[in-house]
C-alpha positions as protocol buffer text, in pm:
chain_id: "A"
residue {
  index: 1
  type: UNK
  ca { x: 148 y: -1932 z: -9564 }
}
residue {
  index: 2
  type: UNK
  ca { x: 503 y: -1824 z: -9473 }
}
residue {
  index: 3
  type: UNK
  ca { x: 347 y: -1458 z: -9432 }
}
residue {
  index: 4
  type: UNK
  ca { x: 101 y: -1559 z: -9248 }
}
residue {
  index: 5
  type: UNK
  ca { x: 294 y: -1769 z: -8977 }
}
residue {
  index: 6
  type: UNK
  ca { x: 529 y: -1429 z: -8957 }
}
residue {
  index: 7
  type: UNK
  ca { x: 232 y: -1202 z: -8858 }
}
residue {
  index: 8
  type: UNK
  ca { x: 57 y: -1453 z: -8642 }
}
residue {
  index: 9
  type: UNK
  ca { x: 375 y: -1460 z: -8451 }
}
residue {
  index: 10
  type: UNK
  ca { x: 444 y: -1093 z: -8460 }
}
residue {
  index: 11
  type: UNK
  ca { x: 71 y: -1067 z: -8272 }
}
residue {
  index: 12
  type: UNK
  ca { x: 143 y: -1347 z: -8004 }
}
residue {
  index: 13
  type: UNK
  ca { x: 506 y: -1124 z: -7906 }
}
residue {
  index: 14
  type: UNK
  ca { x: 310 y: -780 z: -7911 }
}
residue {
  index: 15
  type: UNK
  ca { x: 28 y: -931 z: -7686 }
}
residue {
  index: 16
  type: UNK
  ca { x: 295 y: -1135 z: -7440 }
}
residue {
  index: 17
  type: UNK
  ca { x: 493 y: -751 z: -7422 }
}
residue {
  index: 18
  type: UNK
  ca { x: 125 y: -608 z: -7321 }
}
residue {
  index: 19
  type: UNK
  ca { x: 52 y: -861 z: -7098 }
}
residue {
  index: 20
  type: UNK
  ca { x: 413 y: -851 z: -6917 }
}
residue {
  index: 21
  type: UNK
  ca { x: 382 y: -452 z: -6892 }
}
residue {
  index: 22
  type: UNK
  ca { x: 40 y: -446 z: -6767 }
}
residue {
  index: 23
  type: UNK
  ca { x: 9 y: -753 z: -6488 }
}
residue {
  index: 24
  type: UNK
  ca { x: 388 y: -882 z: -6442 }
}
residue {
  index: 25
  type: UNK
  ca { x: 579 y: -552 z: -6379 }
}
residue {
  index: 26
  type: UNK
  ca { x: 334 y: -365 z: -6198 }
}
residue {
  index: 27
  type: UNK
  ca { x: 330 y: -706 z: -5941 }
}
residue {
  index: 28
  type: UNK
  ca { x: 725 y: -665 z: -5924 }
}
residue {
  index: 29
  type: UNK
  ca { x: 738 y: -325 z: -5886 }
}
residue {
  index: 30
  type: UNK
  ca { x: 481 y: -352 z: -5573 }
}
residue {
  index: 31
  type: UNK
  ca { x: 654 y: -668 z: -5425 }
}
residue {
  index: 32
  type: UNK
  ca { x: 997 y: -484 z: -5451 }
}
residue {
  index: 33
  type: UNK
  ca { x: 848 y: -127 z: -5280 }
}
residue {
  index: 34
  type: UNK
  ca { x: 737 y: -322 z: -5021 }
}
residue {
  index: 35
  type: UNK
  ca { x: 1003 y: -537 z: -4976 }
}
residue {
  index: 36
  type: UNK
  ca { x: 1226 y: -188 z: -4933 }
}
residue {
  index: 37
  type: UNK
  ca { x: 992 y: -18 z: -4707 }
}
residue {
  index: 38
  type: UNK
  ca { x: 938 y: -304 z: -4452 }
}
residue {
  index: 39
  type: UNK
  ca { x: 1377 y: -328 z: -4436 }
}
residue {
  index: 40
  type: UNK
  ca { x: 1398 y: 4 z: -4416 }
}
residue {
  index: 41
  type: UNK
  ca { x: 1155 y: 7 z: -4108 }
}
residue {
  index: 42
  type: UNK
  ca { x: 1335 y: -264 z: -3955 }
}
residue {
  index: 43
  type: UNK
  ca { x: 1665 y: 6 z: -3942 }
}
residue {
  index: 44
  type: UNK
  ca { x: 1435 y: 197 z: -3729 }
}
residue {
  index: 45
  type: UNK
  ca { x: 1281 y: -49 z: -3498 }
}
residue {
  index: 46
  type: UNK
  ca { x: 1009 y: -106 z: -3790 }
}
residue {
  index: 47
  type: UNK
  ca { x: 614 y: -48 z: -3807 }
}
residue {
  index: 48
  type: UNK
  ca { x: 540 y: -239 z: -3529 }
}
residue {
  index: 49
  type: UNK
  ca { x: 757 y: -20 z: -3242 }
}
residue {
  index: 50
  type: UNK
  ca { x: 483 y: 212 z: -3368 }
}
residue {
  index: 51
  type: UNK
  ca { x: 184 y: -26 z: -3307 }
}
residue {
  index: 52
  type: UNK
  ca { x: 75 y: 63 z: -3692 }
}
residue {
  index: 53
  type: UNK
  ca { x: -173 y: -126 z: -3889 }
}
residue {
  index: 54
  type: UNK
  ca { x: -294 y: -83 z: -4211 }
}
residue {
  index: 55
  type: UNK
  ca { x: -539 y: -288 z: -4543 }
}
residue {
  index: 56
  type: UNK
  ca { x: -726 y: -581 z: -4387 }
}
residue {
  index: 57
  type: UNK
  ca { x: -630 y: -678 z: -4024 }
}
residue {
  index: 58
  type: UNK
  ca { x: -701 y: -1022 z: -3892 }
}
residue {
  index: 59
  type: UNK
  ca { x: -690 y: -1085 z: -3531 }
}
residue {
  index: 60
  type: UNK
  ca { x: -750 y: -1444 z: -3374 }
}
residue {
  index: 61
  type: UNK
  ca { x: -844 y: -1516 z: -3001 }
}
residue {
  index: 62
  type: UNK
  ca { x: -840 y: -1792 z: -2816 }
}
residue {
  index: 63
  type: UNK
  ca { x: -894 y: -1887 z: -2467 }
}
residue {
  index: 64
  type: UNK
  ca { x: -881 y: -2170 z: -2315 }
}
residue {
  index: 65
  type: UNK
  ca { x: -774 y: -2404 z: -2023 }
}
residue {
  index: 66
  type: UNK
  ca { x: -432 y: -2245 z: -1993 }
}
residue {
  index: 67
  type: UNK
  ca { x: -537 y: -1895 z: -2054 }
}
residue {
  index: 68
  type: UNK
  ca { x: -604 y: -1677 z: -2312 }
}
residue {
  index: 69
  type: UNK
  ca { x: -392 y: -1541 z: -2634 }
}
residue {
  index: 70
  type: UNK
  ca { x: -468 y: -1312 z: -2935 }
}
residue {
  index: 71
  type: UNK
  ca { x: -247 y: -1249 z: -3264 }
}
residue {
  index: 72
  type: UNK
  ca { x: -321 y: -938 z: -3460 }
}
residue {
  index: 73
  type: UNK
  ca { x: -159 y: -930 z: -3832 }
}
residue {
  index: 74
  type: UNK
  ca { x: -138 y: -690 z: -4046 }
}
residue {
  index: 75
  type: UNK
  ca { x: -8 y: -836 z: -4366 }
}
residue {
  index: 76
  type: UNK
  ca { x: 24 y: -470 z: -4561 }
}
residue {
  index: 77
  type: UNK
  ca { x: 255 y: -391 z: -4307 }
}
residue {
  index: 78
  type: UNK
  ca { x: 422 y: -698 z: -4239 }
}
residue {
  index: 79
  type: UNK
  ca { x: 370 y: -728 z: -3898 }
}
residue {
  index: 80
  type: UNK
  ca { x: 230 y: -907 z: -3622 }
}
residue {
  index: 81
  type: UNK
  ca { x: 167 y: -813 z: -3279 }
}
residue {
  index: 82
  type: UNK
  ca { x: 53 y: -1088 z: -3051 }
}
residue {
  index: 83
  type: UNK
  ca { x: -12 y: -1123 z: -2632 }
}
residue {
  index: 84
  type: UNK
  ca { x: -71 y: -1439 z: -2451 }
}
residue {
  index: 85
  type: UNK
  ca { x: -218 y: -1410 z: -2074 }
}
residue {
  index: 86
  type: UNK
  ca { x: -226 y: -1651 z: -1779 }
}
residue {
  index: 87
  type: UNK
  ca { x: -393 y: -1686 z: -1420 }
}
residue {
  index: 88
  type: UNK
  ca { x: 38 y: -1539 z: -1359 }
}
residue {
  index: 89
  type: UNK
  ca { x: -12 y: -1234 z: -1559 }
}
residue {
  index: 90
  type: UNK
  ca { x: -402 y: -1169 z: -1632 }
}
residue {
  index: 91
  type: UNK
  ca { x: -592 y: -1284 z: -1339 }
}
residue {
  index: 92
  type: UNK
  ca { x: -889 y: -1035 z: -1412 }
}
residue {
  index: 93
  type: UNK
  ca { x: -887 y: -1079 z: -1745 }
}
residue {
  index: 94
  type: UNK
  ca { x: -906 y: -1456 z: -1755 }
}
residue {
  index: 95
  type: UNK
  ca { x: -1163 y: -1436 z: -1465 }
}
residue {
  index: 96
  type: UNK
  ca { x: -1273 y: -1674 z: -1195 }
}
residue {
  index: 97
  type: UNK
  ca { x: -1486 y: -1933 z: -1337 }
}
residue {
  index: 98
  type: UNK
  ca { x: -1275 y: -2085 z: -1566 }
}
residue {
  index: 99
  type: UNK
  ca { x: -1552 y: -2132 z: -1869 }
}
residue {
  index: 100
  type: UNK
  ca { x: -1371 y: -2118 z: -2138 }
}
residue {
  index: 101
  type: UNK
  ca { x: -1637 y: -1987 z: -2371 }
}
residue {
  index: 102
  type: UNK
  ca { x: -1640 y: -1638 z: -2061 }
}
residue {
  index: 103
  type: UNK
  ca { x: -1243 y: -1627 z: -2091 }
}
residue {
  index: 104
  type: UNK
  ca { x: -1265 y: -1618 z: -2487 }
}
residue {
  index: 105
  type: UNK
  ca { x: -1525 y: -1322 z: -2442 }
}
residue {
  index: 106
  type: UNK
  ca { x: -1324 y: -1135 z: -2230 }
}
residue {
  index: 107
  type: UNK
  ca { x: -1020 y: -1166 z: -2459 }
}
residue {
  index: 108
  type: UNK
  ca { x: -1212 y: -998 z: -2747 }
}
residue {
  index: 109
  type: UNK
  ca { x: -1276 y: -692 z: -2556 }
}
residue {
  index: 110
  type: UNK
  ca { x: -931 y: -695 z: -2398 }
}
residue {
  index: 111
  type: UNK
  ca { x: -809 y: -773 z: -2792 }
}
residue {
  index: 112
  type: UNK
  ca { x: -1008 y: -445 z: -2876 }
}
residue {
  index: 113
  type: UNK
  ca { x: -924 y: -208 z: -2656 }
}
residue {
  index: 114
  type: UNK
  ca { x: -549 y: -289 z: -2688 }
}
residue {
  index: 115
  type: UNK
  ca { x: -518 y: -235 z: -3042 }
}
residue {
  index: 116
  type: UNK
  ca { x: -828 y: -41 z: -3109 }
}
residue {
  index: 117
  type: UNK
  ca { x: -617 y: 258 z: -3175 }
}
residue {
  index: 118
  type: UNK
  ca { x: -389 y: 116 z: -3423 }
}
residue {
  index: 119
  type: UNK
  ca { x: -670 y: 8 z: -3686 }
}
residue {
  index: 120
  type: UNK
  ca { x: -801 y: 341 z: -3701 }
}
residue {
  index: 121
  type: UNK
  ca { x: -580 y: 331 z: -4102 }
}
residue {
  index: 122
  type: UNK
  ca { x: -705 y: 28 z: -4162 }
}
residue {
  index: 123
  type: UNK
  ca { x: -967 y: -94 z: -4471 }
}
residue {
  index: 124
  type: UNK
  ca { x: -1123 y: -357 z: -4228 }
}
residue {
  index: 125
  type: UNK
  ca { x: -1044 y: -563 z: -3928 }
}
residue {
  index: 126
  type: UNK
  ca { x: -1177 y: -924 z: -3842 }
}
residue {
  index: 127
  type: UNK
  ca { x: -1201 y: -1060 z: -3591 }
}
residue {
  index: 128
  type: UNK
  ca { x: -1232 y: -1438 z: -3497 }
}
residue {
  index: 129
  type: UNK
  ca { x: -1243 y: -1616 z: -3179 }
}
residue {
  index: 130
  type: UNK
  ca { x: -1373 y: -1973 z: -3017 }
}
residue {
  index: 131
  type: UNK
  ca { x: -1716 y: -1966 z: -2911 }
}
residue {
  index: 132
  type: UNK
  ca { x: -1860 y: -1690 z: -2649 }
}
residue {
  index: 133
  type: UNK
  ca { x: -2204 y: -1862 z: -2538 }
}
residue {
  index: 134
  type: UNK
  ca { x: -2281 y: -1640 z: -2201 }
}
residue {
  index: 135
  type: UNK
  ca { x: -2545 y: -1428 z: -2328 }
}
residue {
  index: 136
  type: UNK
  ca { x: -2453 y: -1093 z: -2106 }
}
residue {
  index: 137
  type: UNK
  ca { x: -2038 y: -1137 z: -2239 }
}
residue {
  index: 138
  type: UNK
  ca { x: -2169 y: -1178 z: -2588 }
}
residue {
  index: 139
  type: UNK
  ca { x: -2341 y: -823 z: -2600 }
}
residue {
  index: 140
  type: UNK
  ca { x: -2045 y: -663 z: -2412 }
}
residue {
  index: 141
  type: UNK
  ca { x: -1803 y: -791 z: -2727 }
}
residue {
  index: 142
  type: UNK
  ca { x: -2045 y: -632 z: -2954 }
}
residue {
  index: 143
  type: UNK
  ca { x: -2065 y: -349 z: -2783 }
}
residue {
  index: 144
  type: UNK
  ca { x: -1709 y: -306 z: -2787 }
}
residue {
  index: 145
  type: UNK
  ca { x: -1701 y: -382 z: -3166 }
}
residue {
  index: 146
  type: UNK
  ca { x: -1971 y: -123 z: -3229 }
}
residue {
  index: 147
  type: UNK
  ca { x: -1744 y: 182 z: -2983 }
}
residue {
  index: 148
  type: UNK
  ca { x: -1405 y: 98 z: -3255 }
}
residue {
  index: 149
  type: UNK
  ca { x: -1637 y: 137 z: -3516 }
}
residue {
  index: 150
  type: UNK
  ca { x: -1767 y: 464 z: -3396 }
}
residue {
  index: 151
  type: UNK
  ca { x: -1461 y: 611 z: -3229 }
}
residue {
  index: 152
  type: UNK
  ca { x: -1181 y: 491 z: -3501 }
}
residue {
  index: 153
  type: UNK
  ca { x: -1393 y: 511 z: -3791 }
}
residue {
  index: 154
  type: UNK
  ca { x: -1260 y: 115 z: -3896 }
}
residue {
  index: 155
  type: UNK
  ca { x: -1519 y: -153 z: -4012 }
}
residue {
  index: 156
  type: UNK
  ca { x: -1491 y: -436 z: -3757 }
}
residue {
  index: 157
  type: UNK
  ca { x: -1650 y: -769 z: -3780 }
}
residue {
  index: 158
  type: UNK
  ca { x: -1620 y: -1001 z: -3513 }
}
residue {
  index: 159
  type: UNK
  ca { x: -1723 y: -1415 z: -3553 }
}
residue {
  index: 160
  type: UNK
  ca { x: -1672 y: -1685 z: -3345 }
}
residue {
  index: 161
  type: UNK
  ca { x: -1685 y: -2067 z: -3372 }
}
residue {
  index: 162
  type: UNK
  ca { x: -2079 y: -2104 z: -3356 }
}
residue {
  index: 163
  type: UNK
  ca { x: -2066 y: -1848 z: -3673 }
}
residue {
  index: 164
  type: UNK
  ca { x: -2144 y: -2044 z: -3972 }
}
residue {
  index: 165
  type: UNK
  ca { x: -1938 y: -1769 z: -4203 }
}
residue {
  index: 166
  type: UNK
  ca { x: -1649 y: -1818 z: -3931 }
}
residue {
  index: 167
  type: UNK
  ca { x: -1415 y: -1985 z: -4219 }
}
residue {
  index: 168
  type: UNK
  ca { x: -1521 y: -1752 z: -4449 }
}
residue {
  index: 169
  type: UNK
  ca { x: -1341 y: -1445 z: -4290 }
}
residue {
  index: 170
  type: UNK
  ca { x: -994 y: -1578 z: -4336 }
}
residue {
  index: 171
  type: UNK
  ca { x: -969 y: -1821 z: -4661 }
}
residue {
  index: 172
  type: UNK
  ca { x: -629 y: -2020 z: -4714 }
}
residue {
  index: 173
  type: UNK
  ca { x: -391 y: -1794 z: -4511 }
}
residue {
  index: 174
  type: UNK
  ca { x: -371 y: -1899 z: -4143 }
}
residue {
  index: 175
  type: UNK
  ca { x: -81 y: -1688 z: -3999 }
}
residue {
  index: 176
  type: UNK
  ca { x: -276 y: -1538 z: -3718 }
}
residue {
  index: 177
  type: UNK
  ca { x: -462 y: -1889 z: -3635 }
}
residue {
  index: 178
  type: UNK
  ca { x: -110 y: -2099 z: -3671 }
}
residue {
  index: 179
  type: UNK
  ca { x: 45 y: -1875 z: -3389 }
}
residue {
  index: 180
  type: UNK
  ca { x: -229 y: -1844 z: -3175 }
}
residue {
  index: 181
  type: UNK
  ca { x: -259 y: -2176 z: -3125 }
}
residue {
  index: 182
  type: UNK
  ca { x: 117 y: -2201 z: -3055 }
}
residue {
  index: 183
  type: UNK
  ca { x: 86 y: -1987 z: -2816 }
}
residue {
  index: 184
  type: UNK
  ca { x: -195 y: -2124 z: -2633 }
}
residue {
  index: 185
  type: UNK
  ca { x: -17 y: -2465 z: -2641 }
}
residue {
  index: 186
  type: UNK
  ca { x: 286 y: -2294 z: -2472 }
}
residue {
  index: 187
  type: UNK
  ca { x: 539 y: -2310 z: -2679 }
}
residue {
  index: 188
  type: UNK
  ca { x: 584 y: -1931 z: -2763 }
}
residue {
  index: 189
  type: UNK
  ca { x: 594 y: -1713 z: -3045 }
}
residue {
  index: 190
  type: UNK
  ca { x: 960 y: -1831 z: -3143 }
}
residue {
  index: 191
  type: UNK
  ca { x: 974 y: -2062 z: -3450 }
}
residue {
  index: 192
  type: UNK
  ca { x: 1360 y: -2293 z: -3386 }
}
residue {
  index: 193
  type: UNK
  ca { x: 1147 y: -2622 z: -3445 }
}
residue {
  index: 194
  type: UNK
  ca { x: 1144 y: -2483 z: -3827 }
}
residue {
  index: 195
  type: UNK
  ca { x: 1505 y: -2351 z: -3814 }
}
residue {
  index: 196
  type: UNK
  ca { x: 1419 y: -1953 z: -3756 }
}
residue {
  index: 197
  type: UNK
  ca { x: 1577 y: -1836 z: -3456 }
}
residue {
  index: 198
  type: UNK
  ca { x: 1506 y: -1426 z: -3483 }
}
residue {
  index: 199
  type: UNK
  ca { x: 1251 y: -1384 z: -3200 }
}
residue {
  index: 200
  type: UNK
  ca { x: 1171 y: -1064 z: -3368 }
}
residue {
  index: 201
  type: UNK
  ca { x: 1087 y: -1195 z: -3669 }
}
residue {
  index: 202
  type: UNK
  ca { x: 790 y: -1488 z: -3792 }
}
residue {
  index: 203
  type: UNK
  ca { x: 794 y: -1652 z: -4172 }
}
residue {
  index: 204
  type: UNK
  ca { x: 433 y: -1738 z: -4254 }
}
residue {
  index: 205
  type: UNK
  ca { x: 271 y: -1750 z: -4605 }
}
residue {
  index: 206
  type: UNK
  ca { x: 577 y: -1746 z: -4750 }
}
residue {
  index: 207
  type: UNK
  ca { x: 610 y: -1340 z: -4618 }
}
residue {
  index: 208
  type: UNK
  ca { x: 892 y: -1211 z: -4327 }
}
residue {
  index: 209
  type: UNK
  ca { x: 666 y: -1042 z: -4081 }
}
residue {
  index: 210
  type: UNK
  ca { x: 791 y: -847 z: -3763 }
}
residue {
  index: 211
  type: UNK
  ca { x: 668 y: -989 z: -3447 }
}
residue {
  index: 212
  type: UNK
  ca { x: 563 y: -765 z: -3118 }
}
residue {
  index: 213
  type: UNK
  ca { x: 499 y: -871 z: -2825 }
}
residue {
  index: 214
  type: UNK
  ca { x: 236 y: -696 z: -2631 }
}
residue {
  index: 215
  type: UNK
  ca { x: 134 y: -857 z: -2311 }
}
residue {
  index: 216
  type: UNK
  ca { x: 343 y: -603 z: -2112 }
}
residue {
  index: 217
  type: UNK
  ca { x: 115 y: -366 z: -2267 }
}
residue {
  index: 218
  type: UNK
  ca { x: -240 y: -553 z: -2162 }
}
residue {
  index: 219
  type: UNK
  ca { x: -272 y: -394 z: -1756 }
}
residue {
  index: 220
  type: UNK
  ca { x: -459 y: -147 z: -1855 }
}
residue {
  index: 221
  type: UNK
  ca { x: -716 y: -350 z: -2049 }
}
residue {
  index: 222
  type: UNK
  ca { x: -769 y: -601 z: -1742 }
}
residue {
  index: 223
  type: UNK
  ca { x: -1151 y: -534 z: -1618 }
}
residue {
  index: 224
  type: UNK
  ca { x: -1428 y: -739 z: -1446 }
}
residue {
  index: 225
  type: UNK
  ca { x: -1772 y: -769 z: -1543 }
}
């Protein structure tokens, strides 16, 4: 018996080695490499004064009342880049009627051609918004979807609220969601309510991510219909 409790435990410490070598380390090792690399890009402005994205991108619209605002996060990367527009700085792209559903369609496309360029190393990008109901709107946002696709070679899927798979897309992380709806509230990208005071920096799923603010970049993207 005495033998046999020696081997049996001799097997459970060669298998808990194995299984430490094979899942543990390798989930170190990759936490730690990334970990160095998004530091060392900090030194150097990090990813995000490039306007890089890379892996699965989320981006969440949302437009509303106040105006529109759109988060793009690229959690690979550790970054977020975000832009929030009013009647003060995106007239056109809000547009005149005030629908809601028409200034959450316009968003998209402004969303698109913004950052278009920087998914073109990404795996996938998607893409949620509140509802777009105005037929002509809704085939301009696919359009747009369908000229990434084609011109950066990127998968992009775009649902909205009336999409039954909507929650599907995302799953338990809310990062992008949680600060878009900050920002459409108006309280800004900043988090001091929760004791971080970097403006250049957001905590959310437990990860540091850079934050970039683009609505100086979104002129260009203003258009009418």
């Amino acid at each position: 018996m005495f033998d046999i409790a020696i081997i049996a435990a001799c097997i459970v410490f060669v298998l808990t080695v194995l299984f430490i070598r094979t899942f543990i380390f390798p989930l170190l090792r990759s936490k730690l490499s990334k970990e160095s690399v998004f530091q060392e890009g900090m030194a150097n402005g990090g990813v995000g004064s490039l306007g890089r994205c890379a892996g699965r991108v989320e981006v969440e619209v949302r437009g509303g009342s106040s105006g529109v605002a759109a988060v793009c996060i690229s959690r690979e990367l550790n970054v977020m880049y975000w832009w929030r527009a009013s009647g003060e700085n995106g007239y056109n792209l809000i547009g005149d009627s005030g629908d809601v559903t028409e200034r959450a369609g316009r968003a998209v496309i402004a969303a698109i051609r913004l950052w278009g360029k920087s998914w073109e190393n990404a795996d996938r990008v998607d893409i949620c918004s509140n509802s777009v109901s105005n037929a002509k709107l809704k085939m301009l946002v696919q359009q747009q979807v369908e000229d990434c696709q084609n011109k950066y070679g990127v998968r992009v899927r775009w649902s909205d609220d009336a999409d039954p798979v909507r929650e599907e897309v995302y799953g338990p992380e809310s990062g992008a969601r949680d600060l878009v709806n900050q920002l459409m509230a108006g309280r800004g990208a900043g988090q001091d309510g929760e004791g971080f005071h970097n403006i250049h920096l957001r905590v959310t799923d437990e990860n540091v991510f850079q934050l970039v603010n683009h609505t100086d970049k979104l002129l260009p993207h203003y258009f009418h219909i």
